[in-house]
VEXLUM-463618 format. One record per residue (C-alpha): residue number from 1; residue in one letter; x, y, z. Coordinates in pm, whole numbers, plus 50000, padded with zeros to 5 digits. Layout:
! VEXLUM-463618
NODE pos code    xx    yy    zz
NODE NUM    a     X     Y     Z
...
This chain:
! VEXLUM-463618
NODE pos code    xx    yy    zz
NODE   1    x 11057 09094 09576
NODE   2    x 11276 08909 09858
NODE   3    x 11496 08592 09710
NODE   4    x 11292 08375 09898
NODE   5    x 10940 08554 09736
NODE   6    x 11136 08503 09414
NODE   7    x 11302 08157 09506
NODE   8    x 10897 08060 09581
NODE   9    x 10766 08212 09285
NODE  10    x 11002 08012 09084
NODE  11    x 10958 07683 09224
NODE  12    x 10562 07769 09171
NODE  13    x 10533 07838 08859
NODE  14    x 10858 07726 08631
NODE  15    x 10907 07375 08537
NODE  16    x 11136 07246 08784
NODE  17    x 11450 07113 08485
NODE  18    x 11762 07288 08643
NODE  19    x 11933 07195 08966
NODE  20    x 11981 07532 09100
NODE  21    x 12222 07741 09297
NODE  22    x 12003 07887 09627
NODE  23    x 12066 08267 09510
NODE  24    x 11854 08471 09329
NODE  25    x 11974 08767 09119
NODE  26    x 11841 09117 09112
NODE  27    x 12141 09306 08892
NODE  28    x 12497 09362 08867
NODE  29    x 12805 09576 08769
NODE  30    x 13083 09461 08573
NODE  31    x 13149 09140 08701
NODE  32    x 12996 09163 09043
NODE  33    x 12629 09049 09120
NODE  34    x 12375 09115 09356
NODE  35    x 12094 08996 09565
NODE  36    x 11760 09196 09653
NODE  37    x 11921 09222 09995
NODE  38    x 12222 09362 09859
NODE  39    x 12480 09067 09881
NODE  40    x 12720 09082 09672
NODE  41    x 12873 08755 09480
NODE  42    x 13213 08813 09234
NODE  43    x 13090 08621 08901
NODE  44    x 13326 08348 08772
NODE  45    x 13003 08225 08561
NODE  46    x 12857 08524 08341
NODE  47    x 12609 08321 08295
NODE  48    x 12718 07982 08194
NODE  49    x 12947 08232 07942
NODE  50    x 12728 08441 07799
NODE  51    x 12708 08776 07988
NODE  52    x 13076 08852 07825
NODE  53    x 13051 09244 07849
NODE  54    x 12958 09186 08247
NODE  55    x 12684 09381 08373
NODE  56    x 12561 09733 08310
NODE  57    x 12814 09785 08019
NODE  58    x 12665 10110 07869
NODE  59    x 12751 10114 07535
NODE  60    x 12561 09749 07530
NODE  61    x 12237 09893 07725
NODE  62    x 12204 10189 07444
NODE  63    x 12220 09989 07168
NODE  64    x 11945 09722 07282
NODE  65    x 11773 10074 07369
NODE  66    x 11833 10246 07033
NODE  67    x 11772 09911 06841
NODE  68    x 11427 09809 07043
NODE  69    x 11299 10183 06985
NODE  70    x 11353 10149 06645
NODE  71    x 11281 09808 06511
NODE  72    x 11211 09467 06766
NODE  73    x 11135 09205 06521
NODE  74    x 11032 09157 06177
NODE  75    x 11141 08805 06073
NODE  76    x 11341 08666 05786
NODE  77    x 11166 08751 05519
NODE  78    x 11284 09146 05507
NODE  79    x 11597 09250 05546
NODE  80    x 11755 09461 05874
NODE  81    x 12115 09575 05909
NODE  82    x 12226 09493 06218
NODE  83    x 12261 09174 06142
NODE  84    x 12383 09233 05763
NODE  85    x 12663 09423 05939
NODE  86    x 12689 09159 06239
NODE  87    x 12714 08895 05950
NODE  88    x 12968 09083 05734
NODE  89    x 13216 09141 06087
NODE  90    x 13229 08754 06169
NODE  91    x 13332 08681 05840
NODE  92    x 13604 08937 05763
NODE  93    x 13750 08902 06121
NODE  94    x 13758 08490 06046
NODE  95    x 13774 08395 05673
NODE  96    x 13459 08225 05667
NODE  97    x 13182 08316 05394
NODE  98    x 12885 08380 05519
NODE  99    x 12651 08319 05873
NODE 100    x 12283 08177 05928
NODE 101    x 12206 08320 06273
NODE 102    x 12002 08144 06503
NODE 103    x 11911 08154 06907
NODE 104    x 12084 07863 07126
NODE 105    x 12362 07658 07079
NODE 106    x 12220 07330 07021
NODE 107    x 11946 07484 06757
NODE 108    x 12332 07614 06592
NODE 109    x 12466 07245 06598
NODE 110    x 12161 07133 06456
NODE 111    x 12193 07332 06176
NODE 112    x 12551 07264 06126
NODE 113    x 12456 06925 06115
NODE 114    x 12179 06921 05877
NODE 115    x 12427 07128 05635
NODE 116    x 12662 06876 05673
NODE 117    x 12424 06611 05547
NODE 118    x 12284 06796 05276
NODE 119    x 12631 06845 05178
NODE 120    x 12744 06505 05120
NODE 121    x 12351 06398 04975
NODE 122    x 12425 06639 04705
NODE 123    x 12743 06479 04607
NODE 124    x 12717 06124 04690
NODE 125    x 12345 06056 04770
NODE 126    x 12196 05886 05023
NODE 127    x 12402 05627 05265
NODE 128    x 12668 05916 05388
NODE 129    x 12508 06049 05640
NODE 130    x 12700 05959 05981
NODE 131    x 12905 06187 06174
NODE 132    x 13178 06130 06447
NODE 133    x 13204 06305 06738
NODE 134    x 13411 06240 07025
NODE 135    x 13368 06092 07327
NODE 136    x 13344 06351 07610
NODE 137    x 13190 06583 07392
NODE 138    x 12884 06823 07447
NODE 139    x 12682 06930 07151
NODE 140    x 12286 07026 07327
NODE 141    x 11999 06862 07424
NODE 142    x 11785 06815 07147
NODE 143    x 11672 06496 07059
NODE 144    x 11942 06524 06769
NODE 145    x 12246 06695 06970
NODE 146    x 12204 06485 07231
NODE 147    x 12272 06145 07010
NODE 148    x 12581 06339 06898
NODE 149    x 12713 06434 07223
NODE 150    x 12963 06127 07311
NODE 151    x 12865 06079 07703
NODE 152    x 12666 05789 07744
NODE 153    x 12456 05940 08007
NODE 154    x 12292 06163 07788
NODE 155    x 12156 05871 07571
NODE 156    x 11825 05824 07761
NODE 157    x 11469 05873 07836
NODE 158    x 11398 06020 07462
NODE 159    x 11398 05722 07294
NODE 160    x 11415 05709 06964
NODE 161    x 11721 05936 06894
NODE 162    x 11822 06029 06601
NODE 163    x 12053 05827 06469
NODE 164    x 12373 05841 06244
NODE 165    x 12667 05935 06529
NODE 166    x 12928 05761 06640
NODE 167    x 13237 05789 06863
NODE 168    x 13584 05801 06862
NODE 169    x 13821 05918 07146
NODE 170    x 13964 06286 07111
NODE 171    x 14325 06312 07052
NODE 172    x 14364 05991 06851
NODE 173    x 14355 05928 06497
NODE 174    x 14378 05554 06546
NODE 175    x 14041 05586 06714
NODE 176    x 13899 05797 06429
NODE 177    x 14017 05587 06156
NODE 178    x 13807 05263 06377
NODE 179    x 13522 05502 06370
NODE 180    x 13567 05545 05981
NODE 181    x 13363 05401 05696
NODE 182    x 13219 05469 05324
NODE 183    x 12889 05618 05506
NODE 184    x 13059 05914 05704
NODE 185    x 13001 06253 05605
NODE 186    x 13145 06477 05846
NODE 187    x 13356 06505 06198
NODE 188    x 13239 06740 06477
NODE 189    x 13485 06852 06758
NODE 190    x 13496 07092 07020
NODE 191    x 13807 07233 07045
NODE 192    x 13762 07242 07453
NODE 193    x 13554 07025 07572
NODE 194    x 13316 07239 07807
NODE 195    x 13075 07054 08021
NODE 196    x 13327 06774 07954
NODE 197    x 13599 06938 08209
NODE 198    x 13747 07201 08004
NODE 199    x 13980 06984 07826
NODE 200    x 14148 07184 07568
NODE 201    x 14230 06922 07208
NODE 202    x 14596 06882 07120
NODE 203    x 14715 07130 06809
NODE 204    x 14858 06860 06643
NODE 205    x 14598 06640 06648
NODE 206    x 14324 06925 06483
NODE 207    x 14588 07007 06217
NODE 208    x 14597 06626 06156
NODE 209    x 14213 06593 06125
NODE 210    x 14199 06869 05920
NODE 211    x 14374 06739 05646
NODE 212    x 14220 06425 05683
NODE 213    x 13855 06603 05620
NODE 214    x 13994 06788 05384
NODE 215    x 14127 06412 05182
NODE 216    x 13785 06272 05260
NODE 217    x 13525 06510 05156
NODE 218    x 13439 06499 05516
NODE 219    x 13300 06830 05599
NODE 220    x 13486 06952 05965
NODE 221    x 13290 07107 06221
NODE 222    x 13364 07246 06535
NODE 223    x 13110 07349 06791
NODE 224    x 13254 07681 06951
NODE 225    x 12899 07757 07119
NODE 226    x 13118 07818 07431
NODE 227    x 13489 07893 07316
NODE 228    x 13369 08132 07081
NODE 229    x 13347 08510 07085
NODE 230    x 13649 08595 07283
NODE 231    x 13587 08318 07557
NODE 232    x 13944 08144 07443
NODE 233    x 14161 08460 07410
NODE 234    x 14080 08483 07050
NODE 235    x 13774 08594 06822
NODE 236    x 13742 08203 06813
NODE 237    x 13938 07925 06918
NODE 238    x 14001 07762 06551
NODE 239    x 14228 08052 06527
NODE 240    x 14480 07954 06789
NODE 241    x 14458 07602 06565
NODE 242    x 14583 07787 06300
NODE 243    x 14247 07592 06075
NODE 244    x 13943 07708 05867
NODE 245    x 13614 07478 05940
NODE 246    x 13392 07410 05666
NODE 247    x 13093 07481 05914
NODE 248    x 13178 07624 06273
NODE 249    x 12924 07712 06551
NODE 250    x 12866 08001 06798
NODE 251    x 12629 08110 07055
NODE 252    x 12695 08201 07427
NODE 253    x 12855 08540 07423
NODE 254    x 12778 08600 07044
NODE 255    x 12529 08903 07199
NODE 256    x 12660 08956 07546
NODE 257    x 12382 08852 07720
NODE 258    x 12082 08837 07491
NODE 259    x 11985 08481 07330
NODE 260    x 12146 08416 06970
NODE 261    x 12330 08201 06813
NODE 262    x 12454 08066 06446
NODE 263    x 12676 07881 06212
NODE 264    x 12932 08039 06017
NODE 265    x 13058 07853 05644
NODE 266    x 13348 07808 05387
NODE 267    x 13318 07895 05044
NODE 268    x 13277 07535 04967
NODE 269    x 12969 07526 05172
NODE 270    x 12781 07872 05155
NODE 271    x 12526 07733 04898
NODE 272    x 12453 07410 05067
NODE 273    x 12109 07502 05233
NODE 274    x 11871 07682 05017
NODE 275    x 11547 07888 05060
NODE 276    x 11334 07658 05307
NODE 277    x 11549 07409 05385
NODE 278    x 11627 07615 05686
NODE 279    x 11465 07867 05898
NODE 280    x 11396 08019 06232
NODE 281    x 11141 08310 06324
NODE 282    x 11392 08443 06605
NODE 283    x 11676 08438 06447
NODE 284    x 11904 08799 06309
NODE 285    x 11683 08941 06527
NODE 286    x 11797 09310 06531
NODE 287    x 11793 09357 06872
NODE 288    x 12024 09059 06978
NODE 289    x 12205 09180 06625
NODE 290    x 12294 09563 06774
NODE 291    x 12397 09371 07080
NODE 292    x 12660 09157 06901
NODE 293    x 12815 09460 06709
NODE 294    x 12887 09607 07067
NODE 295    x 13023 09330 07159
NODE 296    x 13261 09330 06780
NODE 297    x 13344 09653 06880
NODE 298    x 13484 09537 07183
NODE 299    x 13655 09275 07129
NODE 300    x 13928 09420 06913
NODE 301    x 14258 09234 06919
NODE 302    x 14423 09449 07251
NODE 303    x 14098 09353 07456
NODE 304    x 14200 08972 07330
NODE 305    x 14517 08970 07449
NODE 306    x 14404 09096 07778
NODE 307    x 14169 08821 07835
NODE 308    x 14435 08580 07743
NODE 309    x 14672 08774 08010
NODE 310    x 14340 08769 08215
NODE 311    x 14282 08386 08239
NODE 312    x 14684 08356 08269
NODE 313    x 14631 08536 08580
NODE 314    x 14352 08351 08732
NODE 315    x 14503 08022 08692
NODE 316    x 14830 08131 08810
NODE 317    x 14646 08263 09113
NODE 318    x 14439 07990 09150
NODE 319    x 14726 07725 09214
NODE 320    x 14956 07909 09409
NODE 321    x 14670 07931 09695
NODE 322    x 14803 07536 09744
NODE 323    x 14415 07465 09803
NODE 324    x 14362 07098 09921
NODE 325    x 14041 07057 09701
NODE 326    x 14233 07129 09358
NODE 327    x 14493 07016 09145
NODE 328    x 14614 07128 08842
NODE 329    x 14422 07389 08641
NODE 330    x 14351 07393 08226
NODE 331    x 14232 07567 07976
NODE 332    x 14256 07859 07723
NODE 333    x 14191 08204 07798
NODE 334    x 13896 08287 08029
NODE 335    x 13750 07899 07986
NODE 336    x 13943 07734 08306
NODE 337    x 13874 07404 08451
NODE 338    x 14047 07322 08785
NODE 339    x 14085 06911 08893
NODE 340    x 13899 06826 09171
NODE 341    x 14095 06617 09456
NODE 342    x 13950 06254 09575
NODE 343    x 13739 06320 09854
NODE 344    x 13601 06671 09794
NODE 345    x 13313 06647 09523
NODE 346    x 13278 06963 09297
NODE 347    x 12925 07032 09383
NODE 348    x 13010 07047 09752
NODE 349    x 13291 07316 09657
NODE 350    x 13061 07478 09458
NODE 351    x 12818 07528 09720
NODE 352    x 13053 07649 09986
NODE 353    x 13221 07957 09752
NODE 354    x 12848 08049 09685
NODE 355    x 12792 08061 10045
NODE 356    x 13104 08307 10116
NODE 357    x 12995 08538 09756
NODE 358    x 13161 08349 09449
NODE 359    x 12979 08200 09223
NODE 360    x 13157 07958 08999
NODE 361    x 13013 07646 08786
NODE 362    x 13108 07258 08742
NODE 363    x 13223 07091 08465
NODE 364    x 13263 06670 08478
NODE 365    x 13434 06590 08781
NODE 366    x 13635 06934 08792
NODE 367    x 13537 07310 08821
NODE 368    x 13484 07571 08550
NODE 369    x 13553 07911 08553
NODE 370    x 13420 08136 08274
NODE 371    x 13391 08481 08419
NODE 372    x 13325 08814 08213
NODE 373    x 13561 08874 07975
NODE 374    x 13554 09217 08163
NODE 375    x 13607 09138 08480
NODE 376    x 13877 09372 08661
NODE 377    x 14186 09256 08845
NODE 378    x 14039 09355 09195
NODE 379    x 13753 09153 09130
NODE 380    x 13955 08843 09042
NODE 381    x 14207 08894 09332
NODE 382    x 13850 08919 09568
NODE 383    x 13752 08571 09415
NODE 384    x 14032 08439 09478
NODE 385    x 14065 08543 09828
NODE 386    x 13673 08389 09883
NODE 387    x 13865 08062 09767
NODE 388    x 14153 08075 09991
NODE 389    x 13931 08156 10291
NODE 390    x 13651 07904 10228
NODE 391    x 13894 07625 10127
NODE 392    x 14199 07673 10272
């Protein structure tokens, strides 16, 4: 099919939720993309940060091919090893005890939320339910995720939300403590705030809130859905933060391309939810399981470093092109936001680097850059060149 038979197609038969780019994809290689007519586009996306291993990785497409021959699906209630062995990676190569696995992010912060309150409920009863997030924050859009995402917008339409959140302003214990109360059970951070602006949290502050969990029975959980897996420069970003959650989450790039997601938990909190308190038919499904080992197998500690060096790079590169659209740039790793100037609007920046073969995603007011973990030096040095000819 043509992009606009597909483009047509699309606007057809698909319910019309997303505000799309006007390109359609037919495949890729590494971290370049391409049309049906052949145009190519450097990726600074991988699809909103989950396509880590780029396109046409190999060793990725045999294992979905070796795994899907052998075994698709058979739910929860036998037992398959790829995601035993997916499981038993995550937890040796973090400290945490043990993983449910799921299939999006929010359905993961939905679980690590109703762990959270079944935690304190078992200790303290009922009344000890609420959890703080902070304002900026991103956490899904279920009815739930969306109450505990702190952006007012959000807080709409879907009347009644769940209820039991409230807010408190990142980087600032006063604010937390004025958030406080006998009723809260929990705090839930992301460690970069994502669709926020990539606003990386302050070290000291984290250390500072986890001993204050930690004094409080509060359980702390931190939604890595999109700093997790590598994205940061690490296995996960908690361990630049030199902390241990009681309940962290995980999606994106979990399987390199192929929808899953989970929760991984302390000690403390491994026995929290029992058989059929929580479920999902999709979830450890072997398939996206054999995925995710490739992906482990990957991402050993050299290949870490190199995305670190890797998003050094970019940013570098990024603001010595003296663009008049940006400012400064942020971040960790390959998760890099880049301010937006007054009078350029990021969706009209957006739009032009698509035009000229870049394709690179908002974030608040700023940009975001989350490219393939793989992606080479010659393809970053052509992205940035798209940028200095487009905007310069």
């Amino acid at each position: 099919m043509t992009s606009q038979e597909i483009k047509g197609l699309t606007q057809s038969y698909i319910m019309q939720t997303y505000g799309r780019f006007p390109v359609a994809i037919d495949h890729g290689q590494g971290a370049t993309l391409f049309d049906p007519e052949g145009n190519a586009y450097i990726d600074f996306t991988s699809g909103i940060g989950v396509s880590s291993l780029g396109y046409g990785n190999q060793p990725w497409v045999d294992a979905i091919t070796a795994q899907a021959r052998k075994l698709g699906h058979t739910s929860n209630l036998f037992y398959t090893e790829p995601p035993a062995k997916l499981a038993e990676i995550l937890c040796r190569r973090t400290g945490e005890s043990c993983v449910f696995f799921a299939n999006g992010g929010g359905e993961a912060n939905e679980g690590m939320i109703k762990l959270a309150r079944k935690y304190s409920f078992d200790k303290y009863g009922q009344g000890r339910s609420t959890i703080i997030t902070l304002n900026n924050s991103f956490h899904g859009r279920t009815i739930t995720t969306l109450k505990a995402t702190g952006q007012e917008v959000f807080h709409n339409f879907f009347f009644p939300f769940t209820e039991g959140f409230r807010y408190a302003d990142a980087n600032s214990l006063e604010s937390l403590e004025a958030a406080a109360g006998d009723d809260v059970c929990a705090v839930m951070v992301e460690l970069v705030q994502g669709e926020g602006g990539v606003l990386p949290l302050e070290h000291a502050y984290i250390n500072a809130l986890e001993k204050l969990c930690a004094e409080r029975d509060w359980l702390l959980l931190v939604d890595e859905v999109q700093t997790g897996v590598g994205r940061t420069g690490s296995l996960f970003a908690f361990q630049q933060y030199n902390i241990l959650p009681d309940v962290v989450s995980f999606a994106k790039g979990i399987a390199g391309g192929l929808p899953m997601s989970g929760f991984m938990t302390n000690e403390k909190c491994r026995d929290v939810l029992g058989p059929g308190m929580h479920a999902t038919t999709f979830g450890a499904n072997p398939v996206c399981a054999a995925a995710g080992l490739v992906v482990q197998d990957i991402l050993s500690d050299t290949f870490l470093r190199e995305v670190w060096e890797k998003g050094d790079y970019l940013r570098k590169g990024i603001e010595s092109l003296n663009l008049p659209c940006f400012g400064k740039t942020r971040g960790m790793g390959l998760m890099i936001g880049v301010e937006v100037r007054d009078g350029w609007t990021n969706k009209d920046v957006a739009n032009k680097l698509i035009e000229n073969g870049l394709l690179i995603l908002t974030a608040g007011p700023g940009m975001r850059l989350l490219p393939p973990l793989v992606i080479s030096k010659d393809e970053m040095d052509k992205g940035l060149e798209i940028m200095k000819k487009t905007l310069g």
